[in-house]
Structures are given as structure tokens and as C-alpha cells.
C-alpha positions in Angstrom: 9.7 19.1 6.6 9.5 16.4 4.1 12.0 15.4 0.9 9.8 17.0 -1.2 7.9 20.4 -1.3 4.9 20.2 -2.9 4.8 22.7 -5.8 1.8 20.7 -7.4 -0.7 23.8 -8.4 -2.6 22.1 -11.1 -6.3 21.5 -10.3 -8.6 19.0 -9.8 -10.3 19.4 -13.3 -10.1 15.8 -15.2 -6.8 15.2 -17.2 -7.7 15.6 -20.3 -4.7 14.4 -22.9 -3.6 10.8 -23.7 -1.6 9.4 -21.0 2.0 9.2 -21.6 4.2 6.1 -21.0 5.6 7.9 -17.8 1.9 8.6 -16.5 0.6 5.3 -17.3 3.4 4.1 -15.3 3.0 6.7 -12.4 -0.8 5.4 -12.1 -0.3 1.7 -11.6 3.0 2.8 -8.9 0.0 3.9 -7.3 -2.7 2.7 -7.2 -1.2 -0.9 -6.8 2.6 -2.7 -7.0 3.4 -1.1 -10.5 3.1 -3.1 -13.5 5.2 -4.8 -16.2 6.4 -3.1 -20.0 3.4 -5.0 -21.7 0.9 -3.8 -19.4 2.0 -0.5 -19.5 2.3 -0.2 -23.0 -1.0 -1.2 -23.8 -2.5 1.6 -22.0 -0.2 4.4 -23.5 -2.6 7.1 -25.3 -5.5 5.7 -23.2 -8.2 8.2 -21.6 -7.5 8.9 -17.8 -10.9 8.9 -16.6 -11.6 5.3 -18.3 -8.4 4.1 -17.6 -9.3 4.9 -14.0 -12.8 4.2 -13.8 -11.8 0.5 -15.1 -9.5 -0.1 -11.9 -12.3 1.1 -9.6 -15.2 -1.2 -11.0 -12.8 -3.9 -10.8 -11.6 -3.4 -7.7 -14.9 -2.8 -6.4 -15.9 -5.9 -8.2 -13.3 -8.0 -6.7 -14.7 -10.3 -4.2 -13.0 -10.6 -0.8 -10.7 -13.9 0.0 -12.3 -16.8 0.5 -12.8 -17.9 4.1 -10.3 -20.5 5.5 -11.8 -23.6 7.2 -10.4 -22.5 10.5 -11.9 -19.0 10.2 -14.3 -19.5 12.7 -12.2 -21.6 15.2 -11.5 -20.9 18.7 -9.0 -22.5 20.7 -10.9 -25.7 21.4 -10.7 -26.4 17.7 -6.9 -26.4 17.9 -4.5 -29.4 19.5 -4.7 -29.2 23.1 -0.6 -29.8 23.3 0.9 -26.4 23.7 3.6 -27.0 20.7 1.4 -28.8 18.1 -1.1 -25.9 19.0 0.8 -23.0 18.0 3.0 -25.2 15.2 -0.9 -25.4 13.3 -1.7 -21.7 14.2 2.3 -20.5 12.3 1.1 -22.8 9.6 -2.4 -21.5 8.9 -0.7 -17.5 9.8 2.0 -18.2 7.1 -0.5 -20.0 4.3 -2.9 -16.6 4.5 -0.3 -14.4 4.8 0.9 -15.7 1.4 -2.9 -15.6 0.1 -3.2 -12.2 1.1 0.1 -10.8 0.2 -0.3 -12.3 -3.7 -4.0 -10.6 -3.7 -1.9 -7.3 -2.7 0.5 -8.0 -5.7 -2.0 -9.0 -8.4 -5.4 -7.1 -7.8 -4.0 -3.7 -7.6 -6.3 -1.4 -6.6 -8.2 -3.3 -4.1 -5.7 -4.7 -2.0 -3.6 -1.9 -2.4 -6.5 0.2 -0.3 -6.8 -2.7 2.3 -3.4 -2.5 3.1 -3.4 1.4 3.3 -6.5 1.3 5.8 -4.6 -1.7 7.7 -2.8 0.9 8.8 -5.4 3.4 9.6 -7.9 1.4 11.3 -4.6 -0.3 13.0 -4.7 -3.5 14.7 -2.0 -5.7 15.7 -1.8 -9.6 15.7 0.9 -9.7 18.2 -1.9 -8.1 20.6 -5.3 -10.3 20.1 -2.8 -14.0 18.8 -6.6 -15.2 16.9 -6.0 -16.7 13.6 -9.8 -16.2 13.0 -9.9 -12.9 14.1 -7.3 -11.8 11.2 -9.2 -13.0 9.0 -12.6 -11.4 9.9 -10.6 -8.1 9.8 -8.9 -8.5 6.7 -12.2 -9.4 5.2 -13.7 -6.2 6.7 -10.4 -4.1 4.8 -11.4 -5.6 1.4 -15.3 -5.4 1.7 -14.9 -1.8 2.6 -11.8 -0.4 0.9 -13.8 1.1 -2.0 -17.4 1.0 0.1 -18.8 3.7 2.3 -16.3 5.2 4.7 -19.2 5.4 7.4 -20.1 2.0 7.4 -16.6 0.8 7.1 -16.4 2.7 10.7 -19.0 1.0 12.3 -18.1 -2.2 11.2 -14.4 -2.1 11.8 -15.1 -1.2 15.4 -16.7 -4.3 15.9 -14.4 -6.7 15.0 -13.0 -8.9 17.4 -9.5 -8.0 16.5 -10.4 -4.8 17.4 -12.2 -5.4 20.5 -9.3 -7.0 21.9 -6.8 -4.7 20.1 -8.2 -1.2 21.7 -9.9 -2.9 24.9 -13.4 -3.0 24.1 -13.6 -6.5 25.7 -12.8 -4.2 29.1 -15.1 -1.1 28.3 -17.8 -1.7 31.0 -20.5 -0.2 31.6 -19.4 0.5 35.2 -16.0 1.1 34.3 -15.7 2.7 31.0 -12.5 2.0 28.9 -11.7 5.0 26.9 -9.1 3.7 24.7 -11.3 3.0 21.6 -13.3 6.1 21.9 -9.9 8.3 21.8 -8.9 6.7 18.7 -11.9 6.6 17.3 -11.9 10.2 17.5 -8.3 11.3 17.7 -7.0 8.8 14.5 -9.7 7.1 12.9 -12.5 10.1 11.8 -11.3 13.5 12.8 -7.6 13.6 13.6 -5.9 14.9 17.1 -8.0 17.8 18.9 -10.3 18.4 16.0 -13.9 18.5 16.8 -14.1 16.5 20.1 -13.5 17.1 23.7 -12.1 14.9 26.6 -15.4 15.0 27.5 -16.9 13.7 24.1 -14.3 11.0 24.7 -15.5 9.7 28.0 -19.3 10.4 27.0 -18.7 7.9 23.8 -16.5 5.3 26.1 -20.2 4.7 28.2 -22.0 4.3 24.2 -19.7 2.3 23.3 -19.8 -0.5 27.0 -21.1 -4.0 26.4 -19.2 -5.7 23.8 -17.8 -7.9 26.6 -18.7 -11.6 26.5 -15.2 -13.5 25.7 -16.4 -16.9 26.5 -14.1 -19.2 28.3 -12.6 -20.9 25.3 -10.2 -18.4 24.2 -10.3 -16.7 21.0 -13.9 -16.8 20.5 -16.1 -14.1 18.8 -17.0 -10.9 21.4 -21.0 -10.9 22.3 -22.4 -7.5 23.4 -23.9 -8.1 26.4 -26.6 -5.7 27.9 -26.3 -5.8 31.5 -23.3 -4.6 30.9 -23.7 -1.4 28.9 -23.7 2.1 30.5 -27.9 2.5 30.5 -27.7 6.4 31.4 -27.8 9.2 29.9 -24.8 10.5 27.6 -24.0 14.0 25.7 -21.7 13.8 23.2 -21.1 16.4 20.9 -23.5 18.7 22.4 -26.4 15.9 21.7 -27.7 14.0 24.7 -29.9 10.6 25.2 -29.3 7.2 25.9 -26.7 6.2 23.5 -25.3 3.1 22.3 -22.8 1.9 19.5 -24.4 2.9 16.8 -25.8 6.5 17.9 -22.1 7.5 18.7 -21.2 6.8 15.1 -24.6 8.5 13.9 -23.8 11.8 16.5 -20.3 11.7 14.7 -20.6 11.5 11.5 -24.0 13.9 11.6 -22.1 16.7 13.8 -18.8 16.4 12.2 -19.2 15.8 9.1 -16.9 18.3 7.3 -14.1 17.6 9.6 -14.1 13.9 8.8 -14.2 14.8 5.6 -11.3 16.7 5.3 -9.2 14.2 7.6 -10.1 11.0 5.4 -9.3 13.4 2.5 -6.0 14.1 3.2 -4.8 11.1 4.6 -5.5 9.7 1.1 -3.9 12.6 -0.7 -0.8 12.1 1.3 -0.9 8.3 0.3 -1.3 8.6 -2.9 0.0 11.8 -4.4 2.1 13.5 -1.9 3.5 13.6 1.7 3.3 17.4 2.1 -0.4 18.6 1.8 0.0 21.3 4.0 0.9 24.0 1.5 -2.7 26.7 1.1 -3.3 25.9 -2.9 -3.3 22.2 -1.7 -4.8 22.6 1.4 -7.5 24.9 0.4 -8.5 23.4 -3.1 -7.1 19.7 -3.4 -8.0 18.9 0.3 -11.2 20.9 0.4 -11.9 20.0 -3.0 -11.5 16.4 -2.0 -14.1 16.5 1.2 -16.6 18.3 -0.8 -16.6 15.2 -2.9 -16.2 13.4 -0.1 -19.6 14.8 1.6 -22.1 15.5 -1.3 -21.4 11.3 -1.8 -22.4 10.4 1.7 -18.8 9.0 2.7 -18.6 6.9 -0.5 -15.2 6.1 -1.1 -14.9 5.7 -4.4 -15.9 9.2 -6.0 -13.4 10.6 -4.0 -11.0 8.6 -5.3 -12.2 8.6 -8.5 -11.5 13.0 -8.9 -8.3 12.6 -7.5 -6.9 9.5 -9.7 -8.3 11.3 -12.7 -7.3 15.1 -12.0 -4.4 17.3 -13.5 -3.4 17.3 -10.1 -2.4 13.5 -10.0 -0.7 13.4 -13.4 1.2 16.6 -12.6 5.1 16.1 -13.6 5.2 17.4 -9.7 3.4 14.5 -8.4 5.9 11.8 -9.9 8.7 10.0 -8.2 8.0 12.1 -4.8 6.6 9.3 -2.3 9.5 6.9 -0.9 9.0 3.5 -1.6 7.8 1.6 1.8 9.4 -1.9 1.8 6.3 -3.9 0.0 6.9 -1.5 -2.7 10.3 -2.1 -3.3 10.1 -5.5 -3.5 6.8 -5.9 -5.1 6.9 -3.0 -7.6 10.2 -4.7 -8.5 8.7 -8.0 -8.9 6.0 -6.5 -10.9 8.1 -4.4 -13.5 10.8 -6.7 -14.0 8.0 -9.4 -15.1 10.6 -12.1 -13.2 8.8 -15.5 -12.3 8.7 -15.9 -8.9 7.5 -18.3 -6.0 6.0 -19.1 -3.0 9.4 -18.6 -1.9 9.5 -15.1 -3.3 6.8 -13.6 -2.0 7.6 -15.0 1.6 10.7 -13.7 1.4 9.7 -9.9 0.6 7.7 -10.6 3.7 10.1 -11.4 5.6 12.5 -8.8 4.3 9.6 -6.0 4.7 10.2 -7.3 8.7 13.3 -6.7 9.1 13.3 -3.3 7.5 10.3 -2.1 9.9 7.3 -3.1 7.8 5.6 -6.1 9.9 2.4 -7.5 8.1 -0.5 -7.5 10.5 2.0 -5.6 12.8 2.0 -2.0 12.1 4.3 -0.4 14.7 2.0 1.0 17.0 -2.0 2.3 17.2 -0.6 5.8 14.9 0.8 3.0 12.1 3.9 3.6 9.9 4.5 7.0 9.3 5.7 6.5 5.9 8.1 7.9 4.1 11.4 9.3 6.2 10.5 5.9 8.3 11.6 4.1 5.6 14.6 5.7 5.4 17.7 6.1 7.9 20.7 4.4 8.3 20.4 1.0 8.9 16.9 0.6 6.7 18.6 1.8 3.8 21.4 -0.7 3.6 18.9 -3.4 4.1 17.5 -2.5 1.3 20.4 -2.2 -0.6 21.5 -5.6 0.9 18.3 -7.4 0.2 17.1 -6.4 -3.1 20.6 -7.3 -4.2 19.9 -10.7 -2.9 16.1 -10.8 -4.5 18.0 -9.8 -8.0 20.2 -12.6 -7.4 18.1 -15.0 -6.6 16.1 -14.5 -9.8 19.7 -14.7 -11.7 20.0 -18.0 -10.3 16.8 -19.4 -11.1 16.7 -18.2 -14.9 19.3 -15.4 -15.8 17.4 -15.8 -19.5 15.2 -14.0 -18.5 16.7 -10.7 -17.1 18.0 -10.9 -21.1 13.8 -11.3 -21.9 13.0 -7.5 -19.6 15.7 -6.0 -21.0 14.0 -7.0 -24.4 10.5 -5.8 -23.3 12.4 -2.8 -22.2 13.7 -2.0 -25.1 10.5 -2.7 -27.2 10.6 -5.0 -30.3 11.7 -3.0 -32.7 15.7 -3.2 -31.0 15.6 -6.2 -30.0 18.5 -6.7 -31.5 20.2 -3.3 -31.0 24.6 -2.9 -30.4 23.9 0.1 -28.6 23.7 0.0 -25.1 22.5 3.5 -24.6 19.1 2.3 -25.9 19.2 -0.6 -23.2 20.2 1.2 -20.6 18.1 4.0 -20.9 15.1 1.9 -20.8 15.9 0.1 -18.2 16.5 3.4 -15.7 13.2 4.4 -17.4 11.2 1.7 -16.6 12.4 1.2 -13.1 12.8 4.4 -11.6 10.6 7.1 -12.0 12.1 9.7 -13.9 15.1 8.1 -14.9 18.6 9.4 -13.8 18.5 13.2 -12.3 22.0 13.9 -14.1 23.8 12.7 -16.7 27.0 11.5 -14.8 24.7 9.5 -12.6 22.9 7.8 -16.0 26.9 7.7 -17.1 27.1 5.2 -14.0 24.7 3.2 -15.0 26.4 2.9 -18.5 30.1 1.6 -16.5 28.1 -0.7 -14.7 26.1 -2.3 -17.8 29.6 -2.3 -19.6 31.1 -5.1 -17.9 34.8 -5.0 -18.1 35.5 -8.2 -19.9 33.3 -6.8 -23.1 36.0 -4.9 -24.7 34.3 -1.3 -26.0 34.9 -1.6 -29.8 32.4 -5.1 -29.6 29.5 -1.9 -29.1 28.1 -0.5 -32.0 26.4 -1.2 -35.6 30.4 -0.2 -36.8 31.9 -3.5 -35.6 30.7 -5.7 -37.1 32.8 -9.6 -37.3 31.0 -12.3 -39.7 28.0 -10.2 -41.0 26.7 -9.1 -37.9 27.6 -6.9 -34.7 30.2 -8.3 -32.2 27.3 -7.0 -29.4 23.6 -7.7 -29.7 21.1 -7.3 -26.8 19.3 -11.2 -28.1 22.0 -12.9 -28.8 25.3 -11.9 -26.7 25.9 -14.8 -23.6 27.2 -11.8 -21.7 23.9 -9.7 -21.4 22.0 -11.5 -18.8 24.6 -10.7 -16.5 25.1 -6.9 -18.0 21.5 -6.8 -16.8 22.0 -7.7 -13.6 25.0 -5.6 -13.0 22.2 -2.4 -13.7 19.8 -3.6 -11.5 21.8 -4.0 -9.2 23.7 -1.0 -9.6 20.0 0.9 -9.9 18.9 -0.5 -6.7 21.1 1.4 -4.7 20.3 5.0 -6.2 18.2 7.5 -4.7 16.1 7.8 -8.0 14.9 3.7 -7.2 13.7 4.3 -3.8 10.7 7.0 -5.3 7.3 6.1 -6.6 
């Protein structure tokens, strides 16, 4: 049973009225790392579908990260001293992790998917140690994320990460490894004991035997090597010949069609609209909906994704605020809507913090990936994110607290910029960062006593008091409010109502 029951009925029928501030902001929550005030209110009153359709094309347009000079290396390119060979392999590790994690935070869409399917098509660094091999299957994520989901399976199945990852270096042809075949079936197309058999398993493990060169070097790109693939005859899914890699993924995706459909389908519903997609109305005309798209596009990606982000369904009040933030979000939609300048520094350390509350990049906890959702949340996880984000907000207090005085500004809009009333600043501050802002008025009453520091005496609020022609309180001008600001977030970051998307 999840936090939320999904009471979503509205269809998938395009969304047809201008999109409201809260649904503009819903949409890049999203589909990426949310976005700042100005973004957001330049798209207010836009039209869904073209709102949508320009994320896509320039997602799909985006071109993959640039290749690394050592992106080919093996281990005889590296220092043969044990210490000064692993010191250079941390170093390059940490410089694309910070390439790839500022892709994720600033080209929305794109990286937003190749992270999701990093944790469907799961590998893990820890496993296969090859700086080149990370990057070949990072570059496979991003190529794919918005491509055709067949290809993508093909592809992905090759790379040496996962070679090494799901022991296709060991499948033999006289000794069959069955580990990738099972999860090729049971979490990467069709989803546990649907469609397949333990036979179909074994059958695909022979298909699949030969990509087993390793050379002697360590670390060097996986050859498929004929005298050792399974020559015989194989019947998989009822259809029998002399199979190899690419007839197991033709056989699969020819005879089970509809039930990959319907897995891919739902896996990104639950993603990016809701946890709980079990209920009939979703199941039998989001879901199906979904795969029928899904099918009649030959496994494109996009058009799939294209219905869903422009449906009723996605902009439904009922889909808003119900997904728990994982810990990339909280740190990067923050980042993001705050508009704070950040670092190097910052970015590495929402990495690092992301670790230690159970979100490892290139680590994904095991073959199945993060579950998402109640994962992120138990006891120890959520005072590390309480514990954490109050450090993040204070390290951006310490570099420049002008400019927490600058979002709540933005926040506030231009025309009271120079309000007395706190109300209107903290209003749109809860609005901008949470969701749905406060769910009752004694919790939004909280966030009022902790904006109202105690040393502001409550007769300097207000257009009434006014000493020397103007109000003893003014959002631009007051020394105090940088730090008035920082009070809420902080205060803000350890409600339930900040730790939804």
C-alpha cells in the first residue's frame, strides 16, 4: 500500500486549458530537477502540448556527453603503481560524475530519463571497476532515453558494463550463464513470470553465449567470439532455430509484444505520475492506453511519453505533490527553484549527500534498483535529510545571504517587491517550494512564527507603521530578511509537504 491512493480518473485526452502556475511547476518537477520563478512564469498560460512537445525535441536533440580521453582506456593505459593507478581512476570517476550530474540538473528532460533507465537497465560500478566502461553505458542511457525502446535493448545488452555486470563474459556456449537472460526477461521487457518460462530462460542463455573475449589487459572492451557460442538448436517462446543475440531480442519483442508494452508503460507511469497504478480505471485505460501507443509506434519512446506528459491525466490536481522526493530531487529541485549560485562544490556535495541517504550514483542498490518512494523514507533517511538540506541552506547563507533576500523577491513577483506584509512572502515561498503549499492553516501559521524572527518586534509589519515615510519592515530593504528567509527554508525543509513532487 503506498502514501497515496490513486483517485486520478481523468483521461488521457490532451489538456486542453492554459497551464496554471501550479501545473507549469508540476511539469518541470517532472520531467526534470524543477525550475526557478522566472522560468516558470514565463510559461504560465502556455499550451500543454507545445509546452511539452518543446522539452521532447530538445531533449531528443541534445547530443550525448562528450567522450573523455580515457574513454577507451584499459588498464595498460593507467600507471602501473597500484596507488597512482587508482588515485587517476577516483579522479577521472569524480570529474564525469560532476559532468554528468550538472547535465542531469540543467538539460531536464534528457538526463532526467537516463537516470530513470540507469536504474532499469541496472548496472553497478562497484561490480565491473572500468572507468571506460561507465562511460560507454552512460552514453548508451542518453542516446536511447528518448529513442526506440527495442533498440535501446539490444544495445544495452551489449555493453561491457553489462557484460561484466550480469556475467555475460561467463555465458559459454558449453556452460550457459543464465543470469542475463532472467533479467532480461524478468526486469528489463516483461516483468517477473509474465510471458516467459524457465525454459525460455535457459533457451535465450545458449543465444545469447559468446560475448566472451576479455583480453588479458584488464578492463578492455568484450569481443564475441564464435567458437564459443552455443551452435545448436534453441526454442524460445515456442519458435525454434539456431539463434543468436539478436534473434532472441527479435523472438521477444515479435511474440511479446503487448506484454512489453504494458511493462515499459507502467514503469514510466509510476515514475512520473504516480506510485500506485494498480487501481482498474488506471490499469485498464492509462496503462493500456499507454502500450497501445506504445505498440502502434514500434517501441518509440517518445510518443508514449508525449500522450502521457500532455493528458488530463498528468495535470490532474490528483497527480500533484504525490511522488516522494528521491534524494537527487531534494537537493537538486532545491538548487533549481531557489535560483542559489552554486559550485563544483555543491553539486559534489548533493552527491555525496544522495550516498549517504541510499541513493549511490552508478550504484543502484542491487539488479531490481531503488524502489522509490517508501525507500526514501524511514527513520534514519529522513533526518538525514533534514540534517543535510539544513546544511545545503546554510552553506548558500554563507556564501551570499543577499541572495536568499533576491528568491524571496522572485517569489514574490515584482509588483511587492517592496511589500510589509509577510503573509505575501511567505505564502510564496511555501508555494513555490512545496507543491501544494501547506495542507492546513496552523501548519502555514508555522511557517509565519518561523519567518517572524523574534528580535523583529510585530508592530515593525504592516503598511500602518510606518517611521520616517516609509514602513518599519520591507521585504528589499530590511537587513533582517535574508536571514527571515532562511529560517522558512529551513523550517520548510523539514515538513512533510517538502518531501513530495
Amino acid at each position: 500500500m503506498e502514501y497515496f491512493v490513486n483517485c486520478n480518473t481523468s483521461t488521457l485526452a490532451p489538456y486542453a486549458n492554459a497551464l496554471s502556475k501550479e501545473q507549469v511547476e508540476h511539469l518541470y518537477r517532472r520531467l526534470g530537477f524543477s525550475a526557478s520563478v522566472q522560468l516558470v512564469n514565463s510559461q504560465i498560460g502556455q499550451n500543454a502540448g507545445q509546452l511539452v512537445d518543446s522539452l521532447i525535441n530538445q531533449a531528443q536533440n541534445l547530443p550525448p556527453i562528450a567522450a573523455p580521453v580515457w574513454a577507451t582506456w584499459n588498464n595498460s593505459n593507467y600507471p602501473e603503481d597500484e596507488d597512482a593507478r587508482r588515485t587517476l581512476m577516483r579522479t577521472q570517476r569524480s570529474e564525469f560524475s560532476l559532468t554528468y550530474t550538472n547535465s542531469m540538473l540543467n538539460n531536464t528532460l534528457r538526463d532526467r530519463l537516463s537516470f530513470f533507465w540507469s536504474n532499469h537497465f541496472v548496472t553497478e560500478l562497484d561490480v565491473y571497476e572500468c572507468n571506460a566502461f561507465l562511460y560507454e553505458y552512460i552514453n548508451c542511457l542518453q542516446r536511447n532515453a528518448l529513442g526506440n525502446f527495442r533498440t535501446f535493448v539490444s544495445e544495452i545488452g551489449l555493453t561491457n558494463a553489462m557484460l561484466y555486470y550480469l556475467d555475460g563474459v561467463f555465458n559459454n556456449g558449453n556452460n550457459p550463464n543464465e543470469n542475463y537472460s532472467r533479467e532480461l526477461y524478468e526486469l528489463f521487457t516483461l516483468g517477473d513470470e509474465n510471458g516467459y518460462t524457465e525454459e525460455d530462460i535457459i533457451e535465450a542463455a545458449k543465444a545469447l553465449t559468446g560475448y566472451v573475449e576479455r583480453g588479458e589487459l584488464g578492463c578492455e572492451a568484450v569481443l564475441f567470439n564464435p567458437e564459443r557460442h552455443d551452435a545448436g538448436s534453441k526454442t524460445i517462446m515456442g519458435q525454434t532455430g539456431n539463434w543468436g543475440y539478436d534473434d532472441v531480442i527479435d523472438i521477444l519483442f515479435t511474440q511479446r509484444s503487448n506484454e512489453i508494452a504494458e511493462f515499459i508503460s507502467r514503469k514510466l507511469y509510476e515514475f512520473f505520475v504516480h506510485p500506485d497504478s494498480k487501481e482498474d480505471f488506471i490499469n485498464n485505460t492509462i496503462i493500456s492506453g499507454m502500450a497501445a501507443t506504445f505498440v502502434a509506434n514500434n517501441f518509440e519512446i517518445a510518443p508514449v511519453l508525449a500522450q502521457l506528459f500532455k493528458s488530463e491525466h498528468f495535470f490532474d490536481d490528483d497527480a500533484i505533490g504525490v511522488i516522494i522526493k528521491s534524494p537527487f530531487d531534494l537537493y537538486f529541485n532545491f538548487i533549481k527553484e531557489t535560483n542559489f549560485s552554486y559550485t563544483d562544490t555543491t553539486i559534489e556535495t548533493a552527491v555525496n549527500y544522495s550516498d549517504l541517504l541510499g541513493q549511490t550514483l552508478f550504484d543502484p542498490v542491487d539488479v531490481a534498483g531503488w524502489q522509490r518512494d517508501r525507500q526514501w523514507i524511514n527513520t534514519n533517511f529522513i533526518i538525514g535529510r533534514w540534517l543535510t538540506l539544513l546544511d545545503v541552506i546554510d552553506g548558500f547563507y554563507q556564501a551570499d545571504e543577499e541572495q536568499f533576500r533576491t528568491f524571496a523577491m522572485d517569489a514574490v513577483g515584482a509588483a511587492n517587491s517592496n511589500t510589509s506584509n509577510p503573509e505575501t512572502v511567505v505564502r510564496a515561498i511555501v508555494e513555490k517550494i512545496t507543491p501544494k503549499g501547506m495542507y492546513t492553516e496552523e501548519e502555514f501559521n508555522n511557517c509565519m512564527s518561523a519567518f517572524k524572527i523574534d528580535d523583529i518586534p510585530e508592530i515593525y509589519y504592516g503598511p500602518d507603521y510606518i517611521d520616517g515615510g516609509q514602513s518599519l519592515w520591507v521585504l528589499s530593504i530590511t537587513p533582517s530578511v535574508p536571514n527571515q528567509v532562511q529560517l522558512l527554508l529551513k523550517h520548510l525543509s523539514r515538513q512533510p509537504e517538502f518531501q513530495l513532487k
